[in-house]
N, C-alpha and C positions, 0 to 999 in steps of 0.2 A: 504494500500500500504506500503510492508518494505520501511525503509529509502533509502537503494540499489537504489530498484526501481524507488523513489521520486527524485531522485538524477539526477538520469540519466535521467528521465521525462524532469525536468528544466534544465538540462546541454543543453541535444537534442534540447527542443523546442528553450532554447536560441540562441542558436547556429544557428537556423535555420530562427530566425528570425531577426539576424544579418548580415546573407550572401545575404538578399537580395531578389527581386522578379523578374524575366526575364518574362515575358508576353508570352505565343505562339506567334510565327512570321512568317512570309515568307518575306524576303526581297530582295531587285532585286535592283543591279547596273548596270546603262548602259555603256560599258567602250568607249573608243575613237577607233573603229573598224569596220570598214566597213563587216566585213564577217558575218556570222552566227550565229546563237546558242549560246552556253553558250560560254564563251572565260574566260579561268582561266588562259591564259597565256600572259596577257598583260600586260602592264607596269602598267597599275592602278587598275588592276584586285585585287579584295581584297581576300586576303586567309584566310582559314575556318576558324582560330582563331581569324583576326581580327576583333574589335571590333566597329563598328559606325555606325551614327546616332544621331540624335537633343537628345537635353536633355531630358531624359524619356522614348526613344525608341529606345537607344543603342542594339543594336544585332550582335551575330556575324554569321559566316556561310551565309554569303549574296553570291546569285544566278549572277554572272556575264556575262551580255549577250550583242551581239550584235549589227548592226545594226536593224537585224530582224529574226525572227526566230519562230518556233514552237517548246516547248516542253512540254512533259508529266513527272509531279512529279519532281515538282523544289521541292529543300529542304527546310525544316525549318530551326529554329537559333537550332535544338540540331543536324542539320546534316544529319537528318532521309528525307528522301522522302516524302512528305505532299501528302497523298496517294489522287489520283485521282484529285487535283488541277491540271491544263494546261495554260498556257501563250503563248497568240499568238499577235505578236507585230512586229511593221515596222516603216520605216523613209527612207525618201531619203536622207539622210546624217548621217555623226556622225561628232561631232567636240570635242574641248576641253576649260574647261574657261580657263585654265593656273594654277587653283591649286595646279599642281605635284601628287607629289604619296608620300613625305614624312611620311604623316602622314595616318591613314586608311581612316579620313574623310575628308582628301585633293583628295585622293581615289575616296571615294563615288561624290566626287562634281566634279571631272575634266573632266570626259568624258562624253556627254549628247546626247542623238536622238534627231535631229534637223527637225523643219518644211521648209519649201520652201519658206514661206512667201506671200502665196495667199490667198486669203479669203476660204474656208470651201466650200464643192458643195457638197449638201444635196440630189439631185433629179438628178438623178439618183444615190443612195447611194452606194460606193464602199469602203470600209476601204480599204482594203489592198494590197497589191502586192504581190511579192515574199515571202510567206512565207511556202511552203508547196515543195516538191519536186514530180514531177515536178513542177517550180511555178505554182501558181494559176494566174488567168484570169488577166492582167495587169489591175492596177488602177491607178485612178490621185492622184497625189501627193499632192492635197491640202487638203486633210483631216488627214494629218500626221505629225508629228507621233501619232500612237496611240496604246493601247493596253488595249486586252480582257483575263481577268481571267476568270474563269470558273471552277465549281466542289467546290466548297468551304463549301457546308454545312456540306458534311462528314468528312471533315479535322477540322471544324469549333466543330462536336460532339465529334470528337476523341479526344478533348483537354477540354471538357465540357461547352463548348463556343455555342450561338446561335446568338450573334452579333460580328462584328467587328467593327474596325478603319482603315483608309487610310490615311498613312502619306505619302505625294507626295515633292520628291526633287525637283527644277526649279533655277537653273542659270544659263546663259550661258556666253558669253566673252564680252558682251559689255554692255555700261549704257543706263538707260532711256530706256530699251524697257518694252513694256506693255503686257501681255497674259491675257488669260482667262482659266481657267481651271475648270473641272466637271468632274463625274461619270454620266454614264446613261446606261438603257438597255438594250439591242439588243434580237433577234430574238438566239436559240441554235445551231445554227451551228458553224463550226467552219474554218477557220474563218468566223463572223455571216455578214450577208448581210440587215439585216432591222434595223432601228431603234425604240427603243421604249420609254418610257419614261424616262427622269432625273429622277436619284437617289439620287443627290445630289443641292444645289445650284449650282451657280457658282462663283468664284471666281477669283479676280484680281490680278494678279500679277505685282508691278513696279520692274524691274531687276536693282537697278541702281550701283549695284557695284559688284566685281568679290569676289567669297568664300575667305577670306582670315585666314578661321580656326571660325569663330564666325556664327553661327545656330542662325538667326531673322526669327519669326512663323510669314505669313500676315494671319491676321482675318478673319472670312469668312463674318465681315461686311464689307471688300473688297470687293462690288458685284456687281459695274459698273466701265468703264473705268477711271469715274471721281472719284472715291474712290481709284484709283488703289494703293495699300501699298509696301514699299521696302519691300523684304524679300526673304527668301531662300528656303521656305518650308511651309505649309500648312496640315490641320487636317481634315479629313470629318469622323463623327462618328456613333454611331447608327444604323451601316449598317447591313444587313439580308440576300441581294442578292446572292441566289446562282453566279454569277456571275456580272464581270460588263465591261464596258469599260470607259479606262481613257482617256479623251477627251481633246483637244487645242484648241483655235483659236487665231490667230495673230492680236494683238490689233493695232499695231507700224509695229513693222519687227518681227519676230520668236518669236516661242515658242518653248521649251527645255523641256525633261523631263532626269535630273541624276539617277534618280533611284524613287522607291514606299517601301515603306511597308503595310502589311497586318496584324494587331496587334489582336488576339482572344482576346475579351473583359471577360477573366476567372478575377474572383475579387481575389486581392491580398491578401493573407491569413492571415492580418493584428491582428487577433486575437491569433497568436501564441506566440507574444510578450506577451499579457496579461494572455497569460496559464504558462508563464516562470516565470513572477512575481508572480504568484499565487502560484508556483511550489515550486518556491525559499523562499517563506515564511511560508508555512505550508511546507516546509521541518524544518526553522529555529523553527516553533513553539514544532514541534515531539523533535526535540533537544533540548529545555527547559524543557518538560515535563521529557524528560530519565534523 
């Protein structure tokens, strides 16, 4: 390799392994909005450059949607359409914690899909309501809010990815309330009507203080009422599901969901560091020898 070459090898890779690594994402804000579908024009609707999210899963380009809605090829964080993913989701309310919009992750935390605060009614299974036009078949509102992803394994190959992560937002505006939250499988339709098995534990939520700009992760050893952990957000990993749905139930009074992510498990190319220093030295040794 001329020096030229060698030069620019280690300049590149260092360089490239100083800027950092953004993980594939899809991530989804529910903003404070009663109407439909995506909403990029609300007061807390985060625009495509800003940037938020917990420590580790900062992203920008987040999908703003909401109280219910259906759509085909929400984006990823570079923008692009995450070819054949779909999101179908509902709630009988939308509220706000009081976080504002100052900030992009006062943003992601202020407006959330609210539950009704009834226990869960399994038999006859009915997720959803209004989400399709004309709406679909009226359901009870005690299974809600919830939301079904779907299509994920080709957006999952397109990035070189064959697992994911789900990183789940939950505050809402008051203290001491307690949820439960999981992933589990349904039946492919859309929106799906049977339930199938847990894809994930479950996990407890204690809500007891409002975002005030600081990201606390509850453990997924939070996994009865009586473990329930403060916190703002939550991790479930390892996942494979071509699809899934993100599920509640009200421990106290409501469950909230401010937003999800979908994080493609591609490994961080941490070896471009050690091709820089390698780069950078038998560049300095070629230089001794001339």
């Amino acid at each position: 390799m001329s020096k030229m070459r060698l030069a620019v090898f280690a300049a590149g890779t260092l360089a490239a392994a100083q800027m950092g690594f953004a993980a594939p994402a899809i991530s989804v804000s529910f903003v404070d909005n009663g109407n439909a579908g995506v909403q990029n024009a609300n007061p807390d609707s985060l625009l495509p450059a800003e940037i938020a999210g917990a420590p580790g899963y900062e992203q920008a380009n987040w999908n703003n949607m909401g109280r219910w809605g259906q759509t085909v090829g929400v984006n990823d964080n570079t923008g692009a359409a995450a070819a054949g993913v779909s999101a179908t989701w509902d709630s009988n309310n939308t509220w706000h914690s009081g976080s504002g919009t100052a900030t992009p992750n006062a943003k992601l935390m202020n407006g959330y899909i609210d539950s009704l605060g009834l226990p869960n009614i399994n038999t006859p299974f009915q997720f959803f309501g209004n989400v399709t036009t004309p709406p679909a078949t009226s359901a009870t509102n005690d299974n809600r809010p919830i939301v079904w992803v779907a299509g994920l394994s080709s957006w999952l190959a397109s990035k070189g990815a064959t697992t994911y992560s789900v990183v789940v937002y939950a505050d809402g505006d008051g203290t001491d309330r307690k949820a439960e939250y999981w992933l589990q499988s349904a039946n492919t339709g859309d929106p799906p009507s049977l339930l199938g098995a847990d894809l994930t534990s479950h996990v407890f939520v204690n809500d007891n203080a409002n975002f005030s700009g600081t990201f606390t992760q509850v453990p997924l050893s939070a996994n009865t009422i009586d473990t329930a952990a403060p916190g703002n957000y939550f991790v479930f990993s390892g996942l494979s599901a071509d699809s899934f749905l993100l599920r509640s139930e009200e421990q106290t009074v409501r469950a909230e969901f401010n937003g999800f992510q979908i994080i493609a498990d591609v490994p961080e190319p941490a070896t471009l560091g050690v091709f820089a220093v390698a780069g950078v030295g038998l560049l300095a040794k070629r230089r001794r020898r001339a």
